[in-house]
N, C-alpha and C positions, 0 to 999 in steps of 0.2 A: 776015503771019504773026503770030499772037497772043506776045504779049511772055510773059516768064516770069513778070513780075507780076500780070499777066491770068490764066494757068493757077492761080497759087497764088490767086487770088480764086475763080476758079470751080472751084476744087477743094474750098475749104471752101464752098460754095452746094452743092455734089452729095452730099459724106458728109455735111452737117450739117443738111441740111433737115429739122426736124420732123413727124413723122405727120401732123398737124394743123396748118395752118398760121393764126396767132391775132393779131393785131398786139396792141397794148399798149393801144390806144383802144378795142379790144373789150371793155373787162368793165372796171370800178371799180379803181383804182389800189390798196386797199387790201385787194380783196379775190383780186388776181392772184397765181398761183401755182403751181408744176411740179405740181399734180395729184396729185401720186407722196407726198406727204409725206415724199417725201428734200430738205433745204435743199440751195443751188445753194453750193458753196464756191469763194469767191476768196481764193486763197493769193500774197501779194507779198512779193516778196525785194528787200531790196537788196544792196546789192554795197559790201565796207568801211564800212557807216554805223557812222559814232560813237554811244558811247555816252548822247553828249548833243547831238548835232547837231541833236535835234528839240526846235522850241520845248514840247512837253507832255513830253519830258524833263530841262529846266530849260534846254537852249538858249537864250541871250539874243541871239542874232545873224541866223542862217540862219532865213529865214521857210517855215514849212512850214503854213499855216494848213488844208490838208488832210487832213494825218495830225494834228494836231492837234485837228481837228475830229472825227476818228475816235476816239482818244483818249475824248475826253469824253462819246462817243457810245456808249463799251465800257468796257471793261477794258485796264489797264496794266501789265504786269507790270515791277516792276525786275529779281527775280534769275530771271533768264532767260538760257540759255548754249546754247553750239554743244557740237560733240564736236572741233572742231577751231581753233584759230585759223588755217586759212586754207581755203581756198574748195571746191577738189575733196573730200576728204572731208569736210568739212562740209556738204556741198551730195548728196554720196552717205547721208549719214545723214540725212536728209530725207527721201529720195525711198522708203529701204529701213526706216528706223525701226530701224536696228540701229548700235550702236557701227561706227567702222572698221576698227577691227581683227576684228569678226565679219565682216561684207561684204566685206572683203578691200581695198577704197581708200581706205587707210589714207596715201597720199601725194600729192604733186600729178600730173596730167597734162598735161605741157609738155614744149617743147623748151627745153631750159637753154642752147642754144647761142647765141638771138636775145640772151643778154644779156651775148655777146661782141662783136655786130655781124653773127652769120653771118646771109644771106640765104638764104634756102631757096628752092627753085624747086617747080615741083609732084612733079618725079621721086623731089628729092631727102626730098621731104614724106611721100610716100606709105608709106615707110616708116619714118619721125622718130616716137617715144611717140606723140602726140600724133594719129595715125592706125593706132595699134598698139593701143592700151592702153584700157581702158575697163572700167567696173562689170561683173563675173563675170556673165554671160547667166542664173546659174541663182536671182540674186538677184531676187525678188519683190519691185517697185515697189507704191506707193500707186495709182497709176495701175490697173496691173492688177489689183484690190485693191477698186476702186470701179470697174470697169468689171463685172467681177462683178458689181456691185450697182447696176448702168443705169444708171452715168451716162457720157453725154460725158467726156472727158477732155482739154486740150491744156497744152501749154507754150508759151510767149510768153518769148522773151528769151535768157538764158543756161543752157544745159545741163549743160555739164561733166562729162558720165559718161563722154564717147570718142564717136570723131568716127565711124570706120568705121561702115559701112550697119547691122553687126550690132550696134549697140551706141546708134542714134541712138533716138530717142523714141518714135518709128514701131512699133518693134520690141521698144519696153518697156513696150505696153499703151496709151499715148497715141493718141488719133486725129488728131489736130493739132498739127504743129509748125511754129513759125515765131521762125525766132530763127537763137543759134549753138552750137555745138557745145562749142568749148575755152574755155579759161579767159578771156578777154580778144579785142576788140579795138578797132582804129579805130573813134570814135564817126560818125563821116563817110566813109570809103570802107570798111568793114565789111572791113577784113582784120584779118589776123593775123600782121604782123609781113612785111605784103606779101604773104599771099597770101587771096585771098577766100574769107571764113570764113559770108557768110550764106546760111540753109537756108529752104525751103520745103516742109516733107516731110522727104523723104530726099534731094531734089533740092540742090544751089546754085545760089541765083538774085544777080542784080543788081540793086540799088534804090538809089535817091536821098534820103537826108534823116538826119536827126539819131536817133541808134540810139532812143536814149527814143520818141520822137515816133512811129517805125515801131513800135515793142514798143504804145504806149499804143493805135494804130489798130486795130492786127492782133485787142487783147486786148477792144478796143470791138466791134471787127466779130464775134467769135467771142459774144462777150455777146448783141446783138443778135441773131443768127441761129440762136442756140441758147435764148430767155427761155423757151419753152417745157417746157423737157426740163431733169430734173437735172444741172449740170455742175462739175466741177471745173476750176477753171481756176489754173493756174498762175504768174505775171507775174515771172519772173524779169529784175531789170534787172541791166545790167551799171553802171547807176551809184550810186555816185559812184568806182568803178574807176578808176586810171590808166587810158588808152587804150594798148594796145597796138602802139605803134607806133616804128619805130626813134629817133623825136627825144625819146621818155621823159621829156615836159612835164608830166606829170600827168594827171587829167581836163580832158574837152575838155566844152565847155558854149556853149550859141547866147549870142548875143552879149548880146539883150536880157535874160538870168538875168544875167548877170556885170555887165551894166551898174548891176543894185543895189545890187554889190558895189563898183564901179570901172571901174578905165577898161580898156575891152580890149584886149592880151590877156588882163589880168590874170594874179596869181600864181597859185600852185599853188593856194594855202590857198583865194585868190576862185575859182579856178576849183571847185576842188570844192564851196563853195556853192553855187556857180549849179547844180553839174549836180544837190544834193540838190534846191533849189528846184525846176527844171524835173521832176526824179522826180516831187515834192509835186504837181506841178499835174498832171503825166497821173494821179496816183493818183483826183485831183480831180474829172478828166474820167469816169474808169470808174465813180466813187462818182455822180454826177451820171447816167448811166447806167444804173445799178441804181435810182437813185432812178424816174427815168422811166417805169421799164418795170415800176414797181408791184413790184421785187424787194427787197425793203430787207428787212420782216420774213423773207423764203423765200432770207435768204443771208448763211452764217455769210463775215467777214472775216475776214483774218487778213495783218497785216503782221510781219517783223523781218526782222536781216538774218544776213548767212552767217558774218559775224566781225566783232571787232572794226574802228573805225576805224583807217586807217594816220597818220603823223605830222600830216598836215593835216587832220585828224577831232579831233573833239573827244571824247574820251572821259574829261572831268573826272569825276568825283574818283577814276576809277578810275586806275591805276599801268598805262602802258606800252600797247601798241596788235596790232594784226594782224601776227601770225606770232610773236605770244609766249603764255606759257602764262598769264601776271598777267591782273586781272581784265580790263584792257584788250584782252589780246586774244580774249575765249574771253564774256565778258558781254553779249550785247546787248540793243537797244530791243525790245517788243514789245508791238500792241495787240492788240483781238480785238473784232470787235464782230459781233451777231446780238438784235438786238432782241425781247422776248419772253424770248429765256437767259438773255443775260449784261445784269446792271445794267448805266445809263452812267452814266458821270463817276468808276467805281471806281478804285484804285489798288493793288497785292496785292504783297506781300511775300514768295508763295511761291515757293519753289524751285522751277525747272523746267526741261526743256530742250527742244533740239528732235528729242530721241528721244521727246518724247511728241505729235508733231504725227501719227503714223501712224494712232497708235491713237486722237485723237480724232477725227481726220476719221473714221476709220472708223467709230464712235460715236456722230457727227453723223449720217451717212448710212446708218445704222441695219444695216451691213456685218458680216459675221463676221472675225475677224481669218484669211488666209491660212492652210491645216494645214501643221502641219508645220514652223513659220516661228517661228523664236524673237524677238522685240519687245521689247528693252531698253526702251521706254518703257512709260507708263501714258495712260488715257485723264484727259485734265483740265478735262474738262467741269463737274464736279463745282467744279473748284477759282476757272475761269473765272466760275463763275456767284453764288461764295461761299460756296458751298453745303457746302464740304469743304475740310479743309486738305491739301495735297499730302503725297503719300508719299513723294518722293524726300526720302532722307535721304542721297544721295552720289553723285556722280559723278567717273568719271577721264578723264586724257587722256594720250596718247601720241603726241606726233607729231617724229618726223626724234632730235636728240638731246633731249628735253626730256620731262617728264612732269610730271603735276601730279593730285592731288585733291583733291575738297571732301568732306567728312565733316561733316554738320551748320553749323557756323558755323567749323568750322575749316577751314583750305585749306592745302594744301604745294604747295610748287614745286621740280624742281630743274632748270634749266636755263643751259647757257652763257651767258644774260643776269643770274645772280641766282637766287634761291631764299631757301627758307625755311618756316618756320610761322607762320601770321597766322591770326587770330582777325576775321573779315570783321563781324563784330557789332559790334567798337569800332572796326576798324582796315581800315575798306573801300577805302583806298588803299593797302591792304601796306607800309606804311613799316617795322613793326614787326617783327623778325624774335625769334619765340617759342621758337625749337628750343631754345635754354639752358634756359630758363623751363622746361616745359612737356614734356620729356622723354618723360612718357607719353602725353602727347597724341600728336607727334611718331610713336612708335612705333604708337600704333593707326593712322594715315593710313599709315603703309610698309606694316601690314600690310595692312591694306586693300587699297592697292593693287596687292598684289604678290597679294592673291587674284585680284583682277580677272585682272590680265595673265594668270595660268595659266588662269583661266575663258578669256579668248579665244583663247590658246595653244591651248585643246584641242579650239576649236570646228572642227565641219567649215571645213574650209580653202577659199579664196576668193579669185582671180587680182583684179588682175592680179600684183601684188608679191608675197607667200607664195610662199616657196618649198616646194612640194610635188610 
């Protein structure tokens, strides 16, 4: 009987075989190319990276000589942000290009009970959020977006929209999925809190090996099978993530990453190096990859991650980390490389976020934006290549009890941890709190943001959480 690894192999060999089948040793390495003049887009996530955990973000410790070299190969942006400091809707304003309070997953999807000790079983699963809940069906992904516009589409890794059939990637315009569904799991037996969380499809299968290591294969093999045909590929890792699992040790990482660190098992803080290290080297692998197969000019990159780092991430000199509104937890890394656009070796100061990744892919791939589909972001191709200074001039956030916006160089907070008004120009670690000072300042950001809140207030409504 063919194994379930075996199906998911020859599953992606049957939908993904190209008209024309072309190896990489057929035609000149530099003059290889999808035919189509759509670029092939690789988009990587990662999961809690720090602000500075990468050496080309002044990192002095965690060696990522990969993303590093991508760095210098593109474009850097510093003030680069999520819509959320933490991962579900952050990771849903990606895929839809709209705030979460438009889209409607505007909070996490999990069971809060695992982090009493409850153990769920499958019965007891089937109806826990976290098989209930997921991105409003009527929200228009990226995926289906650029499948419109020919290309392949898959995810590799972490999904996060909702576990149930109707809500899995399958079903949101992706033709490939190979990863997992919910927030988190085991880096080595792929559950979630004890129950097996990895997908093949729409299917769950059984596999053996290091979650990174399966993500970086799956995301090679998809490359390979598809150099022909324009694609979008997605590489969502789940590290440098805690692992999911009842003994809540931190990130799990193979022994030989941590051994650069220390001696294993190491701490929390070594462990989460070694599993950015180990990220850096599959990133490495798929770059090496691209390289081979004569795709380098015909494929825009694009790394950052979903939030801030957590306490063992390094997010100097920004104040505070993942799941708060300070710059720690809401500012992350970001490169972009596509050789021929974007200069290398730049560095940019523009404002940006990852409400504007919809509308550039889309942009890239020479795509109409969705009718009918309102796109909080802008296209920043322009901005990537230096071409143009960005137009974001503000962004807000709203998540659980906290709120916060940036308004040019000013930024407010107010949250159960802290708040205030800071001026991010002199005072990029929020030490300073301006609301005495500055009074008017202050009042333009509440208004600000209290226009926002009734613009999404008023927006067609959008499950799961809206009550409507």
């Amino acid at each position: 009987m063919m194994s379930l690894r075996c199906i998911c192999a020859v599953a992606i060999v049957l939908w993904a075989a190209p008209t024309s089948v072309q190896t990489a040793a057929a035609q000149p390495e530099a003059e290889h190319s999808t035919g189509t003049g759509k670029p092939n887009i690789l988009f990587i996530v990662a999961d809690d990276q720090g602000y500075r955990d990468l050496g080309c973000c002044g990192g002095p410790v965690i060696k990522t000589p990969n993303l590093d070299r991508l760095a210098s190969e593109g474009v850097r942006l510093t003030d680069f942000y999520v819509t959320c400091p933490a991962c579900t809707p952050s990771r849903g304003s990606i895929l839809t290009g709209r705030y979460p309070q438009r889209n409607g997953l505007y909070d996490m999807i999990r069971n809060d009970l695992v982090s009493y000790g409850f153990r769920y079983d499958e019965v007891r699963y089937a109806t826990s959020p976290e098989m209930t809940l997921g991105m409003d069906v009527r929200e228009v992904t990226i995926a289906q977006a650029l499948k419109q516009a020919g290309y392949l589409t898959a995810v590799v890794g972490k999904w996060d929209s909702g576990r149930a059939r109707r809500f899995l990637p399958l079903q949101r315009g992706f033709d490939f999925f190979y990863g997992f569904a919910n927030t988190g799991i085991d880096y080595y037996t792929h559950e979630r809190y004890g129950i097996p969380s990895l997908f093949c499809g729409n299917e769950r299968i059984k596999e053996k090996g290091y979650a990174t290591d399966l993500f970086r294969r799956g995301a090679i093999r998809f490359i390979r099978q598809n150099r022909d045909r324009p694609f979008f590929l997605y590489v969502a890792f789940n590290a440098p993530h805690m692992a999911s699992n009842f003994e809540r040790t931190g990130a799990q990482a193979p022994e030989q990453y941590i051994r650069m660190y220390g001696e294993p098992p190491g701490s929390r803080q070594v462990r989460h190096m070694a599993a950015v290290t180990c990220m850096d080297a599959a990133v490495g692998k798929m770059l090496g990859v691209v390289a081979e197969l004569g795709l380098e000019r015909d494929t825009l990159i694009v790394f950052t991650s979903d939030n801030g780092g957590p306490g063992v991430g390094d997010n100097s000199p920004l104040r505070s980390g993942k799941g708060r509104m300070f710059e720690g937890g809401v500012r992350v890394p970001f490169i972009a490389r596509w050789p021929g656009h974007i200069p290398a070796g730049t560095v940019s100061g523009e404002f940006c976020s990852t409400l504007e990744l919809f509308p550039t892919f889309l942009a890239a791939a020479g795509a109409p934006p969705p009718e009918g589909v309102i796109l909080d972001g802008f296209n920043m191709l322009p901005v990537l290549s230096g071409r143009a200074g960005s137009p974001r001039t503000e962004l807000f956030w709203e998540w659980r009890y906290s709120k916060a916006a940036r308004v040019g160089n000013f930024k407010w907070v107010e949250s159960p941890k802290g708040g205030g008004l800071f001026d991010l120009a002199a005072d990029i670690g929020e030490r300073r709190d301006l609301s005495a000072e500055k009074p008017e300042v202050l009042h333009k950001l509440l208004s600000r943001w209290t226009t926002w809140k009734k613009e999404m207030d008023e927006a067609e409504p959008r499950g799961p959480f809206r009550n409507y």
